[in-house]
MARTORPA-562862 format. One line per field, with one value per residue (C-alpha): residue number from 0; chain; x, y, z. Coordinates in Angstrom, 1 decimal, decimal comma. Example, Ala and Ser with C-alpha at 12.3 -4.5 7.8 and 13.67 -1.06 7.14 Angstrom:
2
resi = c(0  1) $
chain = c(A  A) $
c1 = c(12,3  13,7) $
c2 = c(-4,5  -1,1) $
c3 = c(7,8  7,1) $
// end
This chain:
131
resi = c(0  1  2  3  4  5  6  7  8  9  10  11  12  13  14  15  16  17  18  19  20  21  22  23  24  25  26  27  28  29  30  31  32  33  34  35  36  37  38  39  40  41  42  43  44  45  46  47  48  49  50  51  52  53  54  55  56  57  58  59  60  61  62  63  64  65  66  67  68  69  70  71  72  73  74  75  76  77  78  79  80  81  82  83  84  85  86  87  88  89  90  91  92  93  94  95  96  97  98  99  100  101  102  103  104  105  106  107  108  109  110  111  112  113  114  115  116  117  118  119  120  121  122  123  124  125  126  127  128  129  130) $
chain = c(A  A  A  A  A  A  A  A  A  A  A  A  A  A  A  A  A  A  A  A  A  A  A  A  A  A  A  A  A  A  A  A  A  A  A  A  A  A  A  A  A  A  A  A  A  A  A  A  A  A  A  A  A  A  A  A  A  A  A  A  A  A  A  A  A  A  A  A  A  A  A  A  A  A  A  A  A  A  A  A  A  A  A  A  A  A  A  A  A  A  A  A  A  A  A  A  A  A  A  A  A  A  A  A  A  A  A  A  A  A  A  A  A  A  A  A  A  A  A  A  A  A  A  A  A  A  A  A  A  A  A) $
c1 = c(-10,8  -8,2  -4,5  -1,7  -0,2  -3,0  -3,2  0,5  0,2  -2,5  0,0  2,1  0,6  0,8  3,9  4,7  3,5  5,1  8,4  8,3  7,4  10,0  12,3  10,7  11,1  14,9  15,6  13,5  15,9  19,1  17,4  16,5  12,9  13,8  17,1  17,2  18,3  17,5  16,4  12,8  10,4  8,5  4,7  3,3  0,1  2,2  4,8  2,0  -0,2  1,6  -0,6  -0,7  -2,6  -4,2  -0,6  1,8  4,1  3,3  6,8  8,3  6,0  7,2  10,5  10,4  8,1  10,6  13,0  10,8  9,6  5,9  5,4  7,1  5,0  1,7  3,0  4,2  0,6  -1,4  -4,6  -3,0  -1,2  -4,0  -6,5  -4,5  -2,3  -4,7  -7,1  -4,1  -3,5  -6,7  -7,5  -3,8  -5,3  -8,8  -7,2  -4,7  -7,0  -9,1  -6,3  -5,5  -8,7  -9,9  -12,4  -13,3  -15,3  -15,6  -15,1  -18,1  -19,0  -19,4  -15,4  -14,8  -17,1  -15,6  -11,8  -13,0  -14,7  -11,8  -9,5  -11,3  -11,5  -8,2  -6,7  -9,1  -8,5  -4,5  -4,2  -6,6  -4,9  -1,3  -0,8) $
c2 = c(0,1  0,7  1,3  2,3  -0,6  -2,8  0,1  -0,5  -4,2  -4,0  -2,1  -4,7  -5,4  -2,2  -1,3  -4,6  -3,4  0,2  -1,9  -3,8  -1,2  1,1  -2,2  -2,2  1,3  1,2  -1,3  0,5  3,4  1,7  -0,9  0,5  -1,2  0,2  -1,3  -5,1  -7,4  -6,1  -8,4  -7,1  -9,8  -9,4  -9,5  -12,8  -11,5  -9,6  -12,8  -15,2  -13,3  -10,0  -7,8  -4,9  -5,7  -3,0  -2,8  -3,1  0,0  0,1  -0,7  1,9  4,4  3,9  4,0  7,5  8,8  7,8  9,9  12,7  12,4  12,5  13,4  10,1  8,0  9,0  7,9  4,7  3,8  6,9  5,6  3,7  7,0  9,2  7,2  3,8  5,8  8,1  4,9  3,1  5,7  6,4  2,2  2,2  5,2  3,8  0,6  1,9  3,8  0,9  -1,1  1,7  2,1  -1,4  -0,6  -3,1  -1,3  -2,6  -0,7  -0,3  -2,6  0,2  0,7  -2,9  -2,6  0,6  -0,3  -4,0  -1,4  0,7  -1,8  -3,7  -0,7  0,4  -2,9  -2,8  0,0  0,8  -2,4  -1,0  2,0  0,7  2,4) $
c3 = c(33,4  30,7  31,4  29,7  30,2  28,1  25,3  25,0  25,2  21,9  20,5  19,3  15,5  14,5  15,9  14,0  10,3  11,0  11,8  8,4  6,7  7,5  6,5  3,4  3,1  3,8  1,1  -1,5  -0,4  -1,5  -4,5  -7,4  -8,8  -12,3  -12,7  -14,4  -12,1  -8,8  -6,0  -5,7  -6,4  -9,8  -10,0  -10,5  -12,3  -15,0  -15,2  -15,9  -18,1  -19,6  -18,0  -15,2  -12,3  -10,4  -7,9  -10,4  -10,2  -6,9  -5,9  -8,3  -6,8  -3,5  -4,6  -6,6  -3,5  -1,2  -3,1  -3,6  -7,4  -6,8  -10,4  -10,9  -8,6  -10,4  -13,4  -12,1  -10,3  -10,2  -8,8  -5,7  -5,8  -5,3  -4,0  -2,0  -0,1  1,6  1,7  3,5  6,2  7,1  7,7  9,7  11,6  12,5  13,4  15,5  17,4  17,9  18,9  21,4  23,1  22,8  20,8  17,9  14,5  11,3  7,9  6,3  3,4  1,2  1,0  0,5  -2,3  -3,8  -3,4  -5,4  -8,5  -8,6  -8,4  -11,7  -13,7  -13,0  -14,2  -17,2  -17,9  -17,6  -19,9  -22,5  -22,4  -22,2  -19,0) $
// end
């Protein structure tokens, strides 16, 4: 028999990841990612070898959605933009669900496989282009 009281209980890691990301959301509120200097950690991919992974921008992008400018978030990452955000809620959806009733699905391979082609033409691409 399920309760309320063991949904609630299962409730705890994504209550967790809603927590820090509203943390993360507050700081990206108040610190600009555009401004030298700022305390945001820089990405390690682009340090080392001078060129865009497939999440780089990410961080601006939440920054300028966070402040409304979605114009400015697809120019900043406009694939994770159009396709990474949805593809983020609806995995935080299905698992919370599943967390909820007890239940326990996997994601199909198929969008594993997609996000990993994407994700390699994307950062082909953007640093062919000079995106």
């Amino acid at each position: 028999m399920r309760t309320l009281k063991g949904s609630l209980a299962r409730m705890w890691a994504p209550f967790g990841v809603l927590a820090l990301g509203g943390a993360g959301a507050v700081l990206l509120l108040f610190v600009d990612p555009n401004q030298p200097g700022n305390l945001l950690p820089k990405c390690p991919i682009k340090w080392l070898t001078g060129f865009n992974c497939p999440g780089c921008g990410a961080t601006r992008m939440v920054h300028a959605l966070l402040h409304g400018d979605v114009v400015g978030a697809f120019h900043y990452n406009a694939v994770l933009l159009v396709l990474g955000v949805p593809l983020f809620l609806w995995l935080f959806g299905r698992w919370t669900h599943d967390r909820w009733t007890g239940e326990r699905r996997s994601v199909p391979k198929s969008v594993g496989f997609a996000v990993l082609v994407v994700a390699a033409v994307w950062g082909v691409g953007r640093n062919l282009v000079g995106i």
